[in-house]
N, C-alpha and C positions, 0 to 999 in steps of 0.2 A: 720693686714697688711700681706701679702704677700711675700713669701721670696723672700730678694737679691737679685740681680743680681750681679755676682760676679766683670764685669766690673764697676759695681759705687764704689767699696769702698773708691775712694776719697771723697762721701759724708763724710764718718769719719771726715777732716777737715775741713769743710763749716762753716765759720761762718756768712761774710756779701753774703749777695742778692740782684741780683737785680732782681725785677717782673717786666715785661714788660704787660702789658695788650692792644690789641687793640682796635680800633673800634667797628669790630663787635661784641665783647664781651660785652663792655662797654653796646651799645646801642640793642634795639630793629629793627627791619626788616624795621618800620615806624620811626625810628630816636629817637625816647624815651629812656631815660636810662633803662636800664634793671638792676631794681630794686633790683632781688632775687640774678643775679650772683656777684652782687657790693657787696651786702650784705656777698655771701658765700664771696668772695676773702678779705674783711675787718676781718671777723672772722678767717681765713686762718693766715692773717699776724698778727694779735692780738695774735691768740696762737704760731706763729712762735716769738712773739720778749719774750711772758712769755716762750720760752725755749731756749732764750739765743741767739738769730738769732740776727742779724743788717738787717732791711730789708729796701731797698730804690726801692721806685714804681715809673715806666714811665708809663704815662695813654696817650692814647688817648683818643678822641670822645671828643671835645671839639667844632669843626668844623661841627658835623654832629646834637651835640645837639642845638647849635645855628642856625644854619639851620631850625631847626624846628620851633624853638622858634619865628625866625625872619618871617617865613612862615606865623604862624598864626597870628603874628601881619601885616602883610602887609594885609591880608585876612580881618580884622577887620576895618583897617582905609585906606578900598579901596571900592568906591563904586560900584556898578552893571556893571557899562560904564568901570573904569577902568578894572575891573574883563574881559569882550573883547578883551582887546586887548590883542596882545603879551607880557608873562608874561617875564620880563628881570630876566637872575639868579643872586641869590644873590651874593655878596661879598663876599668873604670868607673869609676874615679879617675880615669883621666886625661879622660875623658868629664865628668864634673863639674868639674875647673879650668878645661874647653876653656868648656864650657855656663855656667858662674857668668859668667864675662866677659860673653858675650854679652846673657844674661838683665838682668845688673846695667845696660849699657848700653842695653838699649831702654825698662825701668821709669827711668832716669835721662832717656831723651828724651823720653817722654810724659810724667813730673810736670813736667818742666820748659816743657813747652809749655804748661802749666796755672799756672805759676809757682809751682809746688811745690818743693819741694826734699825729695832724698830721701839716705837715708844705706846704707850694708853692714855690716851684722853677720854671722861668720860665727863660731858656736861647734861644740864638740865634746861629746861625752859627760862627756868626762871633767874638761871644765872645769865645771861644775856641780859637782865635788866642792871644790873651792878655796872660803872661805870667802870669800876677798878679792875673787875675778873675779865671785863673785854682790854682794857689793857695788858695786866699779865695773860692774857692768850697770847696774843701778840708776842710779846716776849719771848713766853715759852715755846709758842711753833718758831720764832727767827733762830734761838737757839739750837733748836734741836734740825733743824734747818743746815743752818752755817755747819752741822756736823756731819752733814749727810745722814742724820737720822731719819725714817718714816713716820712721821706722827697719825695716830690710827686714833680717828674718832667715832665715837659710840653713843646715844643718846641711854643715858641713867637710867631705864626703863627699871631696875631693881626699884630707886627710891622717887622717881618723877611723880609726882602729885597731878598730872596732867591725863584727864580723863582722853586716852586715845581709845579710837584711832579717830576722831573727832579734832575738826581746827580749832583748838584753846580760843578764845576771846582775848588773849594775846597780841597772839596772831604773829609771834615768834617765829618760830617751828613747830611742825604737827608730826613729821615724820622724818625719816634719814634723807629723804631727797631735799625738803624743805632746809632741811638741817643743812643740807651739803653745798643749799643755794647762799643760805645763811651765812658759812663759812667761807666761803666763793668771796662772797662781797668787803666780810667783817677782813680777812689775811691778805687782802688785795691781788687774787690770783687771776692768773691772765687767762686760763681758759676752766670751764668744768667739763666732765666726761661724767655721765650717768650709764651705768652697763645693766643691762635688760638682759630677759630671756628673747627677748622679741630684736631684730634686724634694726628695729629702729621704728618711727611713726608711721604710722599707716592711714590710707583715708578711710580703713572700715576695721572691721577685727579681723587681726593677721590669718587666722585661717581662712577666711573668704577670700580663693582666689580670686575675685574682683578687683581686692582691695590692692593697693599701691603703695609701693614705700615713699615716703615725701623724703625727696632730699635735702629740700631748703625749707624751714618751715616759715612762711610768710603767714603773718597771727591778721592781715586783712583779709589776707584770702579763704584760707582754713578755719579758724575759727568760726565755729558753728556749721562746721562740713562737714568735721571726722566725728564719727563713729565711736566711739570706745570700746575695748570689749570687757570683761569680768574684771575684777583687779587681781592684783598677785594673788597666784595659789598658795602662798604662805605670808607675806607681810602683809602691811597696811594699805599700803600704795596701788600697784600698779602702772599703766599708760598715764591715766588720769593725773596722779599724783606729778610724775616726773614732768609733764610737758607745764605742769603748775608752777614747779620748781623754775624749769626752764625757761620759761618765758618772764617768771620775776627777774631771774640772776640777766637773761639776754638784755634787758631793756633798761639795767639797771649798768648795761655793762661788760656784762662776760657774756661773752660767747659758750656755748654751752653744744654739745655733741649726746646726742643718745641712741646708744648704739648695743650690739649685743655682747655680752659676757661668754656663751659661749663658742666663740669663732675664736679659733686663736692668733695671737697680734692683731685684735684690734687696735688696742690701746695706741700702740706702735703706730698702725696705719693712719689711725685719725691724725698723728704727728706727723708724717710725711706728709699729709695731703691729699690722701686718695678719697674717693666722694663714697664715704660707708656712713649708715647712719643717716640720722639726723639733723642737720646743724638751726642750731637759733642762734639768731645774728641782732641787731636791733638796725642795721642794715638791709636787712634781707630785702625789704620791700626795693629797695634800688638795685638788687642784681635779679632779680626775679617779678617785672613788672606786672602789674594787678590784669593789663588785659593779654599776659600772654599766657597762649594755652597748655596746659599739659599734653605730653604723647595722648595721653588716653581721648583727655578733651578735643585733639587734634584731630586724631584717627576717626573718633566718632562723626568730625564735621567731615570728615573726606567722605564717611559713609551717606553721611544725607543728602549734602552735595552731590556723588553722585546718581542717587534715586532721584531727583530731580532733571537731572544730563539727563539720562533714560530717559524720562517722560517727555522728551523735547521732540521734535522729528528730526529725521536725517536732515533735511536740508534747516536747521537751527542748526543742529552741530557742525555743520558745512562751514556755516560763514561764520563760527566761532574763529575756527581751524583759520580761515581767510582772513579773518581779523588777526589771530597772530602772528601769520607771515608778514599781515603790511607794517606792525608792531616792529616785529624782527629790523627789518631793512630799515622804518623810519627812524629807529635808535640806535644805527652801526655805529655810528661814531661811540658814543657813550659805550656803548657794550665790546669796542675796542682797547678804550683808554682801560676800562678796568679788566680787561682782560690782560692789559700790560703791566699794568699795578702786579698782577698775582704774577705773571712774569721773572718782571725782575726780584721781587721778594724770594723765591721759588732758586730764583739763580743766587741770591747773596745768602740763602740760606744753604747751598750746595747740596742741593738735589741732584737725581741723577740725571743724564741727559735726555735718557725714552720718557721720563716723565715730564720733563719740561717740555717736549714735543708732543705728548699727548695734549696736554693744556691746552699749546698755543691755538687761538683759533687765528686758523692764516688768512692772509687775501680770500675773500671772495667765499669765506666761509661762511658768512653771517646769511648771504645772498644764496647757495646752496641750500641751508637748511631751511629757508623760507620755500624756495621751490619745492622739495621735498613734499615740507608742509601741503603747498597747492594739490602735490601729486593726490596725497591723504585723503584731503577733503573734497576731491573729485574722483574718488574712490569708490566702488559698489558699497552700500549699506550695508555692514559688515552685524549691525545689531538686531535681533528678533529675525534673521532670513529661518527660513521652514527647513530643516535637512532632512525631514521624513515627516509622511502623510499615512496616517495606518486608520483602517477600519478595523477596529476590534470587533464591532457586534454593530449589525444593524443599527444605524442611528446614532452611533459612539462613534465619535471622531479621534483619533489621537494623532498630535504634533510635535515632533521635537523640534527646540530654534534652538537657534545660538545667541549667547547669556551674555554680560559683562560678568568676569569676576567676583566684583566688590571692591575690594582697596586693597592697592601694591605699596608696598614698601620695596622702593630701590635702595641700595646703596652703593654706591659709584665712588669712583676713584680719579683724579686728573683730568677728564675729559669735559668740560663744562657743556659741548655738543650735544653729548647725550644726555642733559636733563631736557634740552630742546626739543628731542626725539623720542625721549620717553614721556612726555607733556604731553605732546601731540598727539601721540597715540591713545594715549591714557582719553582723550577728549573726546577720539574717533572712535572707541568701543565703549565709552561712557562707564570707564574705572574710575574712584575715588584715587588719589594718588598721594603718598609722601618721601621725600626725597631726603635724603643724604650724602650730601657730596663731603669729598675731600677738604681739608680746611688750605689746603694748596690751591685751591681756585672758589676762596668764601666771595672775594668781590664779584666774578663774573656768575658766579651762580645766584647772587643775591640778585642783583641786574636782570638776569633774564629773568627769575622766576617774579623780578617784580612787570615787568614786561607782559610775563604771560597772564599773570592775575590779573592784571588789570583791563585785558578785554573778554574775559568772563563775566555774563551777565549777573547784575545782579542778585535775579529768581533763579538762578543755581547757586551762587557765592561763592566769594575768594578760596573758601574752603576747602575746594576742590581739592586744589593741590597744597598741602602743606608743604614748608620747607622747614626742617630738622635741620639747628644748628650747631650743638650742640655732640661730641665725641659721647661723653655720656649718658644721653639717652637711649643709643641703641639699645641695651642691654632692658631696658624697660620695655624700648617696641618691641623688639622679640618674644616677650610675653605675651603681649594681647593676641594670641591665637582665636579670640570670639570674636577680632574686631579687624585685624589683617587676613585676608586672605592668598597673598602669595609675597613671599621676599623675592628678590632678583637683586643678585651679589653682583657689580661688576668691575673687577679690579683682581689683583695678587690673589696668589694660590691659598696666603694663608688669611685670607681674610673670608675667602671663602669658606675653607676650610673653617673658621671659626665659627660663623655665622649658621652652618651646617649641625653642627654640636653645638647651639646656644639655643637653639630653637622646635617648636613643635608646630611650627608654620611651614606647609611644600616653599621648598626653596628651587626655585629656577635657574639655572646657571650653569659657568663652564669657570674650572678652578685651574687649566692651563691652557695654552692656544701652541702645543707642541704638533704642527702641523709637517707633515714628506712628504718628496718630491720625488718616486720612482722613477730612473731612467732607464727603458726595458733594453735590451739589444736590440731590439727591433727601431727603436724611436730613431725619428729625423734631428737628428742634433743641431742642425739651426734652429730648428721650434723647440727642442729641447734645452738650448743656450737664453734662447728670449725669455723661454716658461719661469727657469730655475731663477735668472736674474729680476723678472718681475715679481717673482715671490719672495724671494729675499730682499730685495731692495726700493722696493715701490713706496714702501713703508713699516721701516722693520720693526717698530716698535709696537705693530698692530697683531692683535690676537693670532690673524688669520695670516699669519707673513711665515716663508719657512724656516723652519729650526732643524731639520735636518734633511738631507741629499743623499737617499739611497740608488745606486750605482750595480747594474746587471754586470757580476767579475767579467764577462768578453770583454767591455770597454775598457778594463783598463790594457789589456791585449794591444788595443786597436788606435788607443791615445783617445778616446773618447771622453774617459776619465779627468784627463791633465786637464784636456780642453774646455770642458766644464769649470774646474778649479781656475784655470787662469781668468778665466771670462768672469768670475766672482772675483777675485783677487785685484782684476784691474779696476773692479769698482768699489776698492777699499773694503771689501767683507775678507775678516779674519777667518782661517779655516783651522776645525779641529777636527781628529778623526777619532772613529769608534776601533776599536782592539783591532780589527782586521786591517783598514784603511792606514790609521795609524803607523802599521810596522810595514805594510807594503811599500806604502809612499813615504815615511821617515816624516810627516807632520806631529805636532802636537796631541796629545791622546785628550779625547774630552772628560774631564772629570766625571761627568755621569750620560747616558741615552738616553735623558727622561729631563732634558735641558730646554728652559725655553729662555734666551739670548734676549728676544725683545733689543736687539741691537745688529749692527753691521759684521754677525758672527753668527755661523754655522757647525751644524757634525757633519760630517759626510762619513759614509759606509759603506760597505762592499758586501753585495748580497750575491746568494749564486741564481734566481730565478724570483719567478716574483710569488710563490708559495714563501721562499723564506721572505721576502720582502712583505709581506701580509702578516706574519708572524713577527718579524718583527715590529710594525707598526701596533700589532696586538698588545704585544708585551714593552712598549717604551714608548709608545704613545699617549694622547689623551682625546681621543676620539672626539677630535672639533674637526678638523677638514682636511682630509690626503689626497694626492693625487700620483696619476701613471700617466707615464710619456712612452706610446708607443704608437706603430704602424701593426700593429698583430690586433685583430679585434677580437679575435679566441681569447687572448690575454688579457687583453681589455677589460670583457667581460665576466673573468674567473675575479677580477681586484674588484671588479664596481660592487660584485656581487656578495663578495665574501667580506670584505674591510669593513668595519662595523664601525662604522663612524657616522656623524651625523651627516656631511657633508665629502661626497668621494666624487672624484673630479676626471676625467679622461681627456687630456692632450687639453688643460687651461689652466690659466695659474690659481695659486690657493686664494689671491686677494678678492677672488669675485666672489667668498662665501660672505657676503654682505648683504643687509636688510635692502638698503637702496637698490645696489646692484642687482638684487631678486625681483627685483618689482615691488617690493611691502610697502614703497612709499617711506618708508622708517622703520630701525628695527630698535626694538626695546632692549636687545640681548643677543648673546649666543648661547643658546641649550646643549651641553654634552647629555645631560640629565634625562635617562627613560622615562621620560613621561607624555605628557600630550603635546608637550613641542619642543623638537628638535632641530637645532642647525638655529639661522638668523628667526628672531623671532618678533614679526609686524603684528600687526591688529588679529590676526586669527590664533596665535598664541593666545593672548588676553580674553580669551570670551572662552566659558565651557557650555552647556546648555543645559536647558531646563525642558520639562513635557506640560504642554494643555492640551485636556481633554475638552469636549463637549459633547454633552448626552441629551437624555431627552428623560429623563428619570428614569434610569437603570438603576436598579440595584444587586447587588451580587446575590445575596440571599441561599447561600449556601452553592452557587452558582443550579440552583434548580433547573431555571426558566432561560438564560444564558446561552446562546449559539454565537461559539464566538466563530468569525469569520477569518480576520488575522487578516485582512486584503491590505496589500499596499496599492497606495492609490498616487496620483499625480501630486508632484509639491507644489503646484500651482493652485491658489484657492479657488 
């Protein structure tokens, strides 16, 4: 199961239920039961009443299966001549006494194959006016109740006097949702479940991918938003119908969930917690405030926000950047204290140690990230520069610049630094930006992003940068592929990993930081001892820190080998070895080659040359950043040339594959990923380009008249 949603924790009390099931659920496209989802929703409430649930079920399709039924019998004892003429439609009374039988007997063979036992209620409109018949209801469901029986209610539709599908003047019940709200209220049930064809509400009609599943339905904000689409393809109802039902019984009360019939264990899941469906609360408006925005609403303002950045000049963007830095530093304190908040929460919660060290922002790091910042915004004008001047044709000018993207979606892990970093950048190529961080550091990321917003003008707006608080909305941003245009995952292999397969958005990223350290036979082993030791321990919890120590077999000939290992040893790094190392030396074998430690623990291997050394890097790497320690530049040259990694390194530690350390001012990321940026990725990752022309009225015209030239010309206007 899936974790909570913190807005259900009134599931805690639930005890009776009511399921509402429709039509289209019930039946097939051709009117037939549908066989397998009757079957999951009877297993559903079989294991809900073995955990102590009271469950009472409204069914439809009693109307639509008798329909059928009666079709085929007219078809049977109708001859050729009658089959001509005009077929009259059937009754629909007599279609619902034919359809109840049936219905009632296959919901009676599948609880009973479960050793359920089920019951038949069948009311009318107008029996809810009788003081008496709502008392023995009462009764009759406590009884059948207290016995673990399922009481299955059906509206009379054989003998109802109730012109449907029309709301009676009433104003009882008009349909089984209405009915189910009805019952909700009259048996005193703690929650209702309404099961649809459909996932649950939407702000348009579900098949418009535009449209959005609402997961809290707030009746200030929504109403009079959504859309509806057609009603049921077989009952009365529909969207319409249910969100009618559900907002009487919410506000009257119950909490009500609408959700779909055919996924299987719904039913179940809305009970644990997990955020499927719909939920009406009469609440809602206090866990989902009126002015806060949706993903979609969100996303959109990062887009306008930044078309506005654009239109600014470089030096307006300049002293944006300079206004955040002097932000930064004027509120270290504040952005200390709650950085120690996430802290110690992070420790009494027993986290692991590499991630509490990612968190912490240490000494002098609030004051780092500002200068960074300065670096940024005293940076070449990384937006609209010309990367090519082309004369097509006399008079035809053509120019390619370099672009802002549009709007990133990060998602980050532990490091509250890097929303600092990814902020700043986002400003300095005039990206729209929304953020996601870890809820291990919700206080320092609240802080700074409230820091950064706040010296954002005006006439661009806060918008700019969203900040996503929320675990379950990712799965919503990952949809808007018309409105995000690049993710950057940064964090664990499988979040990447997930975010990869959740999405149709280019994802940016590196999903491990398994970084080697060749030491050739040729290498100086005092620059050899410092290299290996600053890469492993400089700070091992970082992407670029190394995870394994491949070893040219001379050395261990020579004590070269030991001498390495002791030099790590004495600095508290535990050593594991790969199949070779391991049985040579009698260390610990490493569980897998393909390990990243993120800790004071390495593999080390025994290669024969650095061809196998390349090969192996090939095959149990993750091409983020290797390096080779040698004095041979022939050898040098064969690794720089062949390792196919973003970042390959000769005689210097892995930790310098950093944005800063590159020069970028700040880096948004590390790219493994073949695309247009690779290794640490600053402001020239973020920008792709766009072409303007300018002519003098050419026209192609079937290229007649057309001498094209094709001259490149100077980038200088």
């Amino acid at each position: 199961m899936g974790p909570a949603d913190s807005t259900r924790s009134f599931l805690r009390d639930v005890k009776r239920i009511v399921i509402k099931v429709g039509t289209a659920v019930v039946t097939q496209a051709d009117g037939r039961l549908a066989l397998g989802r009757l079957g999951s929703l009877c297993e559903q409430i079989h294991e809900l009443i073995t955990d102590g649930y009271e469950v009472i079920l409204v069914t439809s399709g009693a109307v639509g299966v008798g329909r059928q039924r009666l079709r085929y019998r007219r078809l049977v004892n109708s001859s050729f001549a009658d089959l001509q003429k005009p077929q009259v439609e059937l009754d629909g009374k007599a279609c619902a006494a034919v359809g109840q039988n049936g219905l009632m007997a296959l919901y009676d063979t599948l609880f009973s194959q479960l050793d359920t036992t089920s019951a038949q209620l069948l009311v009318t409109d107008n029996d809810f006016r009788d003081p008496d018949f709502r008392r023995q209801l009462n009764e009759t469901v406590k009884s059948l109740l207290s016995l673990k029986v399922v009481p299955i209610f059906n509206e009379n539709d054989a003998i109802s006097t109730r012109k449907a599908p029309y709301e009676d003047a009433s104003g009882i019940f008009w349909d089984n949702d209405s009915l189910a709200a009805l019952l909700a209220l009259e048996l005193k049930a703690d929650l209702l479940v309404l099961l649809s064809d459909v996932d649950g509400l939407y702000s348009g009609p579900p098949s418009d991918p535009q449209s959005e599943l609402i997961h809290t339905y707030v009746k200030e904000r929504h109403e009079g938003l959504i859309t509806f689409g057609d009603k049921s393809r077989v009952g009365r109802g529909g969207m319409t119908a249910k969100v009618k039902a559900a907002v009487y019984a919410a506000y009257a009360g119950i909490p009500v969930v609408i959700t779909s019939g055919f996924a299987y264990g719904n039913i179940l899941k809305v009970l644990s917690g997990q955020r499927i469906g719909t939920l009406f609360h009469r609440d809602a408006h206090k866990w989902a405030p009126l002015g806060e925005l949706g993903v979609r609403e969100m996303a959109m303002a990062a887009r306008d926000s930044s078309r506005r950045l654009q239109a600014m000049s470089s030096h307006d963007r300049s002293k944006i950047l300079l206004s955040v830095a002097d932000a930064l530093e004027a509120n270290e304190k504040l952005i200390t204290a709650e950085n120690e908040a996430d802290i110690a929460e992070a420790l009494k919660a027993g986290y692991e140690k590499a991630l509490v060290s990612r968190l912490a922002l240490k000494p002098g790091k609030v004051s780092s990230l500002a200068n960074s910042i300065r670096v940024l915004a005293n940076m070449e004008e990384p937006v609209g520069r010309v990367l090519k001047r082309m004369e097509l044709s006399e008079g035809l000018i053509l120019e390619k610049l370099s672009s802002p993207l549009g709007v990133l979606l990060i998602i980050f892990e532990s490091r509250p630094d890097a929303l600092v970093q990814i902020a700043s950048l986002a400003i300095r190529s005039g990206n729209g930006l929304l953020l996601k961080g870890g809820k291990e550091a919700r206080r320092s990321n609240a802080i700074l992003h409230k820091i950064i917003t706040s010296t954002i003008p005006k006439s661009v707006g806060e918008g700019l940068i969203g900040l996503v608080t929320s675990r379950e909305e990712i799965p919503e941003l990952l949809k808007l592929d018309d409105v995000i245009d690049l993710v950057i995952p940064r964090g664990s292999n499988k979040l990447v990993s997930q975010i990869k397969a959740s999405t149709k958005i280019p994802v940016l990223g590196h999903a491990d930081g398994i970084c080697h350290v060749y030491i050739d036979k040729s290498a100086n082993m005092d620059m050899a001892k410092q290299i290996v030791v600053d890469a492993k321990t400089d700070y091992p919890a970082a992407c670029n820190a190394m995870e394994t120590l491949l070893v040219h077999k001379d050395l261990v000939q020579t004590g070269g080998l030991n001498e390495l290992i002791v030099e790590l040893q004495t600095k508290g790094v535990k050593i594991f070895g790969g199949p070779r190392a391991s049985s040579s030396l009698n260390i610990p074998e490493a569980k897998s080659l393909h390990h990243e430690y993120s800790a004071l623990a390495c593999t080390v291997e025994i290669v024969d040359d650095v061809n196998a050394a390349i090969d192996h890097i090939h095959q149990h790497g993750s091409a983020h950043t290797d390096c080779i320690v040698t004095e041979d530049d022939e050898v040098a040259g064969v690794f720089l040339r062949q390792v196919d990694s973003a970042a390959v390194f000769h005689n210097a530690s892995t930790r310098f594959s950093d944005g800063f350390r590159f020069g970028l001012g700040a880096e948004v990321g590390i790219s493994t990923s073949r695309i247009h940026a690779r290794g640490p990725v600053g402001v020239e990752g973020l920008l792709t380009t766009r072409w303007l022309a300018r002519g003098k009225g050419q026209v192609v015209n079937g290229d007649k008249d057309m001498v094209y030239t094709h001259k490149e010309m100077s980038q200088e206007a």
